[in-house]
PADOFI-379817 format. One record per residue: x, y, z of N, C-alpha, C in turn. Coordinates in steps of 0.2 Angstrom, whole numbers, padded with zeros to 4 digits, always signed. Last residue first. Layout:
XYZXYZXYZ
...
***
This chain:
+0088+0204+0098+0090+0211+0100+0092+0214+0104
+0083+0190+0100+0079+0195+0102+0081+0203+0101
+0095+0181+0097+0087+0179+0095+0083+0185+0095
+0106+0188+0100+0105+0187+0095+0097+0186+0092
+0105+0198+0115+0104+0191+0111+0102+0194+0105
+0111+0210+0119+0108+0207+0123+0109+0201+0121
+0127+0215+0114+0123+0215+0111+0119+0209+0117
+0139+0222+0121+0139+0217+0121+0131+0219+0120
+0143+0236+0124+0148+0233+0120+0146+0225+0120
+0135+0253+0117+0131+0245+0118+0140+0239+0118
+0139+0264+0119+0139+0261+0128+0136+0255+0125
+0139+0270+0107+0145+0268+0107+0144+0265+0117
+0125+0268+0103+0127+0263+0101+0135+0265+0104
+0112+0274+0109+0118+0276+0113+0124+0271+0113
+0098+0276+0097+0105+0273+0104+0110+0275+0104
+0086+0284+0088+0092+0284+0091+0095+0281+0097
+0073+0273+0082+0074+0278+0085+0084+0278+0088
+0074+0268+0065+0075+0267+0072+0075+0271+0075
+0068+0265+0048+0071+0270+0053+0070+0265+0062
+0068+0246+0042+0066+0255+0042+0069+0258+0047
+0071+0234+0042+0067+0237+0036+0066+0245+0034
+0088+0231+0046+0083+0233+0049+0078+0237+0041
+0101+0222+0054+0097+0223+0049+0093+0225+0051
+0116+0218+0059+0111+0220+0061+0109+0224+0053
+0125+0202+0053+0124+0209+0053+0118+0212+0054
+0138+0191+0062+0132+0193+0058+0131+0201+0057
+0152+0181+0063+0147+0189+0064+0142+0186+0060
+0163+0171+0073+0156+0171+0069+0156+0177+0068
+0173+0171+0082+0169+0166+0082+0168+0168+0075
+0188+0182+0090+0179+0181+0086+0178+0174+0082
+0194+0176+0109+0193+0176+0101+0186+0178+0096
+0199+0186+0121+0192+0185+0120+0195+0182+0111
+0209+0194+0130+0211+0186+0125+0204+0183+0122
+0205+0203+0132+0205+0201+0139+0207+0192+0134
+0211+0213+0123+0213+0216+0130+0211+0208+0132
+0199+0210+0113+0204+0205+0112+0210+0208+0119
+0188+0216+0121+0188+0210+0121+0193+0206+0117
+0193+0230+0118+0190+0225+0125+0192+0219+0125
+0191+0229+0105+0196+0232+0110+0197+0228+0116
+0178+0227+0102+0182+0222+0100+0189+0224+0103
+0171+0240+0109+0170+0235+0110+0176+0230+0107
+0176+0251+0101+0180+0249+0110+0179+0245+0111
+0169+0252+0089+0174+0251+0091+0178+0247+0098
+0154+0250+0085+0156+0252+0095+0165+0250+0093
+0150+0245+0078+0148+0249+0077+0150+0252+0082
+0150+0229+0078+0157+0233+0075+0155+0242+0075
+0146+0225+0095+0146+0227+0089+0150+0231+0084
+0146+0205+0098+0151+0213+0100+0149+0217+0096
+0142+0192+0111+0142+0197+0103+0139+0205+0104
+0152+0183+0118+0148+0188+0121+0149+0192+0113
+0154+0169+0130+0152+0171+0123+0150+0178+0123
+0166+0160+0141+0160+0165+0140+0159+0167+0131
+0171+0147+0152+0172+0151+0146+0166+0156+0146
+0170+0142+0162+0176+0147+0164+0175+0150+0159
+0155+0139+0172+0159+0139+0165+0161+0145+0165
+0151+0138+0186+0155+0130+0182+0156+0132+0172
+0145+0147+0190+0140+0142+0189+0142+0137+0184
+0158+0154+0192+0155+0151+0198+0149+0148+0196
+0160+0160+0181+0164+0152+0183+0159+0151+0189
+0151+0169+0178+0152+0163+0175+0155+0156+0179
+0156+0178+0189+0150+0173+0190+0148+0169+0186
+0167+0182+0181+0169+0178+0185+0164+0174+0190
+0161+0188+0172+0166+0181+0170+0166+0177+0176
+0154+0199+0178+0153+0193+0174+0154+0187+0171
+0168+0205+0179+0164+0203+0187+0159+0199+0184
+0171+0207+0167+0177+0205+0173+0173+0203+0178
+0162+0218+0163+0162+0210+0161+0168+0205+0165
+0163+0229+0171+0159+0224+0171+0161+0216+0166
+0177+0231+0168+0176+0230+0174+0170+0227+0174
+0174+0234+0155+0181+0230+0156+0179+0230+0164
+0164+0246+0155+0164+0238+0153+0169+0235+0153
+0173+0257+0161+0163+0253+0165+0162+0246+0164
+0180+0257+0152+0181+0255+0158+0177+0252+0162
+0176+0263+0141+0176+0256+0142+0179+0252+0148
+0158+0270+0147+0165+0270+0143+0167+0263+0146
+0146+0267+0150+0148+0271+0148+0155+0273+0144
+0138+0249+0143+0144+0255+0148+0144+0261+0145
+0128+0235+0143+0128+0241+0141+0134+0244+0146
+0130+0219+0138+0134+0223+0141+0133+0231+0139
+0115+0208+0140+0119+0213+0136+0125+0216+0142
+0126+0196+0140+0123+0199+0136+0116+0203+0139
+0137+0182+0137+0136+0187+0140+0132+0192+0138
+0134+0162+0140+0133+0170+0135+0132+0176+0141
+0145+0149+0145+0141+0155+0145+0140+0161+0141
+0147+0137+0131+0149+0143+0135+0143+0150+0138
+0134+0128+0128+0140+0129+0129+0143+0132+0132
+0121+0133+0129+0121+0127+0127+0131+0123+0128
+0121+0144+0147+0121+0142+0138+0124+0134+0136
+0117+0154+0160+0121+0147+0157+0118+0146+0151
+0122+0172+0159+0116+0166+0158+0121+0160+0156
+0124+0189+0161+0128+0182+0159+0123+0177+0163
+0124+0204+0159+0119+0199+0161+0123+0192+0160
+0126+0224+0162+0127+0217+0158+0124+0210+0164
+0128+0242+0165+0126+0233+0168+0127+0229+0163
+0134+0256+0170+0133+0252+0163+0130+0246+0168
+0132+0266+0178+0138+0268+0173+0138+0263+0168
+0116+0272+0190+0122+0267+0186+0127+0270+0181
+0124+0283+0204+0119+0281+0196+0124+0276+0193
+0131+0286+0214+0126+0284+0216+0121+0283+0209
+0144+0287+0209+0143+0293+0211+0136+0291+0210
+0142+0274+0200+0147+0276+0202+0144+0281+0204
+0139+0254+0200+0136+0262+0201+0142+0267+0203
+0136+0245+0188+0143+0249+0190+0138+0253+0193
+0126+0228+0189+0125+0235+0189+0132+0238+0192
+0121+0212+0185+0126+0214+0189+0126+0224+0185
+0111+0197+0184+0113+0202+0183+0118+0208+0187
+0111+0179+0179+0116+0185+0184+0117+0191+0183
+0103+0168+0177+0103+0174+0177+0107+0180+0181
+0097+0158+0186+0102+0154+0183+0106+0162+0181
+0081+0162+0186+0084+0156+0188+0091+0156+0185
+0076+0179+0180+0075+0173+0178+0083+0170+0184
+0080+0192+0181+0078+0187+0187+0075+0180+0188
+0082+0200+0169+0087+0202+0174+0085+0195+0180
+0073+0194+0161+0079+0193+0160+0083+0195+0164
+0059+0199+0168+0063+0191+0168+0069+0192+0166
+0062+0215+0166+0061+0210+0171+0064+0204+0172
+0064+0214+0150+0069+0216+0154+0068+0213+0162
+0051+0212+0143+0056+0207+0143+0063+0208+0149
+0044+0224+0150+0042+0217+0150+0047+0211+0149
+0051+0235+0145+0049+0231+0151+0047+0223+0153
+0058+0240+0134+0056+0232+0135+0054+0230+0141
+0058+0253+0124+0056+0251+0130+0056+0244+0127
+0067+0252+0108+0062+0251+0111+0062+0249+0117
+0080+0249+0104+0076+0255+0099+0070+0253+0102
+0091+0252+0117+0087+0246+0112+0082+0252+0110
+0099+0262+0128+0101+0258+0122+0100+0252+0118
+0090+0269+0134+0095+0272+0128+0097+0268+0125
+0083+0256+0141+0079+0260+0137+0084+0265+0132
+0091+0255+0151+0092+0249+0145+0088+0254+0139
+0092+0265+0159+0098+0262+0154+0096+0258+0148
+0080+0263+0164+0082+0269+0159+0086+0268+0155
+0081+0251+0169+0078+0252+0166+0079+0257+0159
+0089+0256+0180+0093+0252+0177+0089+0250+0171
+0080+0266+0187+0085+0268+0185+0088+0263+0179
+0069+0255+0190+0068+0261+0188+0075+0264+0181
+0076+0248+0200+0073+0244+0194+0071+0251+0189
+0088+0252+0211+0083+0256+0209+0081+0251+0202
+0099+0238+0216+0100+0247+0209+0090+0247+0209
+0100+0225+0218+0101+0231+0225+0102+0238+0221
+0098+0218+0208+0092+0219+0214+0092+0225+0220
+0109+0217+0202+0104+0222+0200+0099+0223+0205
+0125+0218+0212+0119+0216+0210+0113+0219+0206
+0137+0230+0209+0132+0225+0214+0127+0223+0211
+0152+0237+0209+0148+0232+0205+0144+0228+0209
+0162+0240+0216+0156+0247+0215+0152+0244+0210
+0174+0234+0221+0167+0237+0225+0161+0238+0222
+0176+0220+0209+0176+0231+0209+0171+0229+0216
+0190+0208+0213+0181+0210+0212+0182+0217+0216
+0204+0205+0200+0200+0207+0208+0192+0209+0210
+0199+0193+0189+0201+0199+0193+0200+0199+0199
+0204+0179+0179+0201+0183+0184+0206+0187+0187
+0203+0182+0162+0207+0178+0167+0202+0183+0172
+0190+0174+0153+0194+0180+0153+0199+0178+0159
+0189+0163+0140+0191+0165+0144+0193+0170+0149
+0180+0165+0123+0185+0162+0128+0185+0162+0135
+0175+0175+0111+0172+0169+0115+0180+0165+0116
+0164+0184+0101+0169+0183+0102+0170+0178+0111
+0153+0189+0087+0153+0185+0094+0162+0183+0097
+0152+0204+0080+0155+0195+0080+0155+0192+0087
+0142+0213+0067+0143+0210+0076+0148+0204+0072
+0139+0229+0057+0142+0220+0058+0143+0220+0066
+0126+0237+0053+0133+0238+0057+0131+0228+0056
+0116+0237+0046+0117+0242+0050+0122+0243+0053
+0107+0232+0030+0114+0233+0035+0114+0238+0038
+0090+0231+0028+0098+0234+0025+0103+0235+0031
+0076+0222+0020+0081+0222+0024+0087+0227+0024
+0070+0215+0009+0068+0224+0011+0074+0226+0017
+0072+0203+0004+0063+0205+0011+0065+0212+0012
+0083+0206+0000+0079+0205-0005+0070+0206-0003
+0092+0207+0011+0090+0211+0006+0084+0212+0001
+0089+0192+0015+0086+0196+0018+0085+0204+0015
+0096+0187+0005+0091+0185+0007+0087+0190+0011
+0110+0191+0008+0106+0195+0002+0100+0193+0002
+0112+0184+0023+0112+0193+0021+0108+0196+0014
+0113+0173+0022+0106+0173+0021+0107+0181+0019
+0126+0168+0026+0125+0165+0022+0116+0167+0021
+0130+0179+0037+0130+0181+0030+0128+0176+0025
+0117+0179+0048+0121+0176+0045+0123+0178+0037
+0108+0194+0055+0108+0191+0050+0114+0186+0048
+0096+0200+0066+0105+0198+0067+0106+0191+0060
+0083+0212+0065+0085+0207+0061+0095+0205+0064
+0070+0222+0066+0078+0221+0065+0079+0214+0064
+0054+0232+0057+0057+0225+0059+0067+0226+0060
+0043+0243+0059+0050+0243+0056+0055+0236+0060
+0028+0240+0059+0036+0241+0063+0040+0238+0059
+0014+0236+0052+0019+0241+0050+0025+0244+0052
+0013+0218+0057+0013+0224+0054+0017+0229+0050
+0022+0207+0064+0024+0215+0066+0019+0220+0060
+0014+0198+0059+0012+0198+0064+0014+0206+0067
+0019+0194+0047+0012+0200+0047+0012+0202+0053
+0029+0186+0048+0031+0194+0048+0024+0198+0047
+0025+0174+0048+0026+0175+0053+0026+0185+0055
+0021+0172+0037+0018+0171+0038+0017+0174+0044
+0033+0173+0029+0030+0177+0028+0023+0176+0034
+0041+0159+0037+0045+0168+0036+0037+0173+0036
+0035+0149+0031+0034+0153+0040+0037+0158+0042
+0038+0150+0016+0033+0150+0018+0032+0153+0027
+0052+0149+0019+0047+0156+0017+0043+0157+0017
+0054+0137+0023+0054+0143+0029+0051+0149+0023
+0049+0130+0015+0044+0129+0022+0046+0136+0023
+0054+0126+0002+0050+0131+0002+0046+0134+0009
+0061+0115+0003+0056+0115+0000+0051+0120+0000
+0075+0118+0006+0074+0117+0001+0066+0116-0003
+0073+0107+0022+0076+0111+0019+0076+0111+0011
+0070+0095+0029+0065+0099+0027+0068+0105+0022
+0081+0088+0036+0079+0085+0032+0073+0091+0028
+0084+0102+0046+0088+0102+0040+0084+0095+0035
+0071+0114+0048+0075+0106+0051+0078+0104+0045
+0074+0128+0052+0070+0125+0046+0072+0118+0047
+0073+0147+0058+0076+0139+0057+0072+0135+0052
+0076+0161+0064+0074+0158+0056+0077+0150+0056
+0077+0167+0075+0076+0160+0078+0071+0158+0072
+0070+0183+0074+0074+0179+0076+0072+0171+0074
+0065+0201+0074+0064+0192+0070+0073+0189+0072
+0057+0213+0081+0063+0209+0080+0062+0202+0077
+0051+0230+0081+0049+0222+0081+0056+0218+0080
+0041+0245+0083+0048+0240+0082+0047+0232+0085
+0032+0251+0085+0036+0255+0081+0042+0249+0074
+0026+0250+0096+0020+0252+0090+0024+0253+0086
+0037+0237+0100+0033+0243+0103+0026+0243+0098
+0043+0224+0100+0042+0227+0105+0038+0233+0107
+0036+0209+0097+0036+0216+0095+0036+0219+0101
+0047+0197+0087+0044+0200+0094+0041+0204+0093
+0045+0183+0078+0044+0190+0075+0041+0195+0083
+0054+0168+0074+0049+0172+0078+0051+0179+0077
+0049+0152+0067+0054+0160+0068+0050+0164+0074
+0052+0135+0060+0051+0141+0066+0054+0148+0063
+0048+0119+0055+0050+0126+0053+0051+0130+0059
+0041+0108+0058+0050+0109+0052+0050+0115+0051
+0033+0099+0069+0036+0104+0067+0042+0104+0063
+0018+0088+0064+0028+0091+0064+0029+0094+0064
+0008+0090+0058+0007+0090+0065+0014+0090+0068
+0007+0087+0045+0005+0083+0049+0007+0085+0056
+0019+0099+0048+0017+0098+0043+0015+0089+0045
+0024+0116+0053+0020+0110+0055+0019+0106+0049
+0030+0130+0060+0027+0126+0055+0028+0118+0055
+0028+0142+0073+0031+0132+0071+0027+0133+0066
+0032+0155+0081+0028+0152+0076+0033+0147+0074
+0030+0170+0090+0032+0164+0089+0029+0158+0086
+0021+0179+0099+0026+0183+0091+0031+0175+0092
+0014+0182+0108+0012+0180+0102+0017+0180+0097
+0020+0184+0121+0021+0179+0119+0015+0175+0111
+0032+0197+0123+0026+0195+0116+0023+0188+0116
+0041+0195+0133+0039+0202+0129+0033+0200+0124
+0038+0183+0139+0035+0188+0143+0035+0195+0138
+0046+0176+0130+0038+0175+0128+0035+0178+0135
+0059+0178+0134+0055+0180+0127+0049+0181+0126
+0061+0173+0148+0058+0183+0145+0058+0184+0137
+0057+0159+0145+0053+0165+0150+0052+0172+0150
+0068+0155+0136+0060+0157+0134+0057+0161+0138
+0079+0155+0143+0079+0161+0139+0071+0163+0139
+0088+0145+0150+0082+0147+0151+0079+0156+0149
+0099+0141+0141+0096+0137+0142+0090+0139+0146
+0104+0150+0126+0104+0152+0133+0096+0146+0135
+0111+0143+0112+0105+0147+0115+0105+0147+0121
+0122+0140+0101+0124+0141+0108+0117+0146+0112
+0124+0141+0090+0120+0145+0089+0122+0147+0097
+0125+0125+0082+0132+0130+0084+0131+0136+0088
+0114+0120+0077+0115+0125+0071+0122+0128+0077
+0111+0112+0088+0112+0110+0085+0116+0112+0078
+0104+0126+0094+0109+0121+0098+0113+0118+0094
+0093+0126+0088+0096+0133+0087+0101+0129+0090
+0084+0114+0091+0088+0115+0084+0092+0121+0082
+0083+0116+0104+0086+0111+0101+0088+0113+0095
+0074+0129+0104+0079+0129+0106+0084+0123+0106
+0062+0119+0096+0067+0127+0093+0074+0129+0095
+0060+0113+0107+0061+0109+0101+0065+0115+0098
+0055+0123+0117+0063+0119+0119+0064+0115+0114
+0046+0129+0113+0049+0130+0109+0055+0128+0113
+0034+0122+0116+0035+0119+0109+0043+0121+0107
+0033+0128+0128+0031+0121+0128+0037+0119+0119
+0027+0141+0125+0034+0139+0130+0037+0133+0126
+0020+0137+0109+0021+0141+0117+0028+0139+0119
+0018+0147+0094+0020+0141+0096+0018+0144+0105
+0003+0149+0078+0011+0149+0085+0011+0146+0089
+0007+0142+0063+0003+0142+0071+0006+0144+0074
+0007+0134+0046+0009+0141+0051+0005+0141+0058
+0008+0118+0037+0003+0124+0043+0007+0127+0048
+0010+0114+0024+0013+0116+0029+0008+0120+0034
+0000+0099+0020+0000+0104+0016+0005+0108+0026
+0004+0081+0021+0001+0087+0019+0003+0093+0019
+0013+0067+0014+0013+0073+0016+0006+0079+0014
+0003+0052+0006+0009+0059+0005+0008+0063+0012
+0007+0038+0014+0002+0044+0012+0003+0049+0010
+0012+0024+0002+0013+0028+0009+0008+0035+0009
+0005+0011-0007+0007+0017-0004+0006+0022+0001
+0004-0006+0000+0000+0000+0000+0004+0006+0000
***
């Protein structure tokens, strides 16, 4: 008896639930995803995530955030490699990007898709590379404390100069999510920069590193390496923008290797950041 064909791709969104399969296959791709991520993802939007499906399998994924009325981000373009070539992910590409409407979408693009993405409307905004090793240990800064002990207020405002979009919503969990270590400089009683460092598929990811200069940042991420080590991994990942010189300075100062880049993309205008205090890009998946 012949077998049944396949049916037809169906686009749905996805939950929590469905997308530790997603975070398997971003794993698998090298991708190195932060093992409990989903919670401040799908706290910022939990509509903007989508599995394609075919009999009820998933073989596709993307997800399209939305942070404001304004701005939106796409991430987490996958396609299950036996499924590749048939047309799935442009089909859960388009399907998924209605969801931002009329927001000027970003995008962290692999150069093996960059003209792909030009051709959705897309245009370069600056190159990232993820760079990743060891940092040696420091002496621990007084003036580096906890995020829980900084005004949520204040360390909000920071993050707000530096994403084309408030995130409240995301930024909560991602500061106090399980596992999550956020850390704030306060100098002459305001912050001067924070960053985040999360257990990952491999080396801890460091991210974001917002500073004022790069001192702010050579001291914070020194105090984040070294709460790396203390959840068991000495190594760290942390994606750099070329748009921040001081950034890759930094980070070959502390023997950090680049890995990979991609390139920040976006459909349309953004409101203005304070791209030379960004020296470590939040995530990949989310912006």
């Amino acid at each position: 008896m012949p077998s049944r064909s396949p049916g037809p791709l169906r686009v749905s969104t996805a939950t929590p639930e469905d997308w530790a399969l997603v975070r398997a296959w971003a794993a698998d791709e090298g991708w190195n995803p932060g093992v409990a991520d989903a919670r401040a993802f799908f706290a910022q939007d939990p509509g903007g995530f989508f599995l394609g499906r075919i009999d009820g399998e998933p073989v596709s994924a993307v997800s399209v955030v939305n942070y404001s009325d304004r701005y939106a981000f796409l991430g987490f373009y996958l396609v299950r490699p036996d499924q590749r070539g048939l047309g799935h992910g442009l089909t859960t590409w388009q399907a998924a990007l209605a969801h931002a409407g009329d927001r000027t979408v970003g995008l962290d693009g692999v150069p093996a898709q960059q003209d792909n993405y030009r051709r959705s409307g897309f245009s370069t905004a600056y190159r990232t590379a993820r760079y990743v090793g060891e940092v040696p240990a420091a002496a621990p800064a007084p003036d580096v404390v906890p995020a829980e002990r900084v005004d949520p207020a204040a360390v909000a405002a920071y993050d707000d100069a530096c994403h084309p979009a408030d995130r409240p919503r995301f930024l909560a969990p991602w500061l106090t999510t399980p596992g999550h270590r956020a850390l704030v400089r306060v100098v002459g009683g305001r912050p001067t920069g924070y960053g985040v460092v999360r257990p990952a598929q491999e080396e801890a990811r460091i991210g974001p590193l917002f500073a004022d200069t790069a001192a702010d940042a050579a001291v914070l991420l020194d105090a984040l390496a070294a709460e790396a080590r203390s959840f068991g991994s000495p190594r760290i990942a942390i994606d750099m923008p070329e748009a921040n010189p001081a950034a890759a300075h930094l980070a070959r100062e502390r023997g950090l290797e680049p890995t990979f880049e991609t390139a920040r993309m976006y459909t349309g205008p953004i409101r203005p950041v304070a791209q030379e205090r960004i020296f470590g890009v939040t995530t990949l998946e989310l912006g």
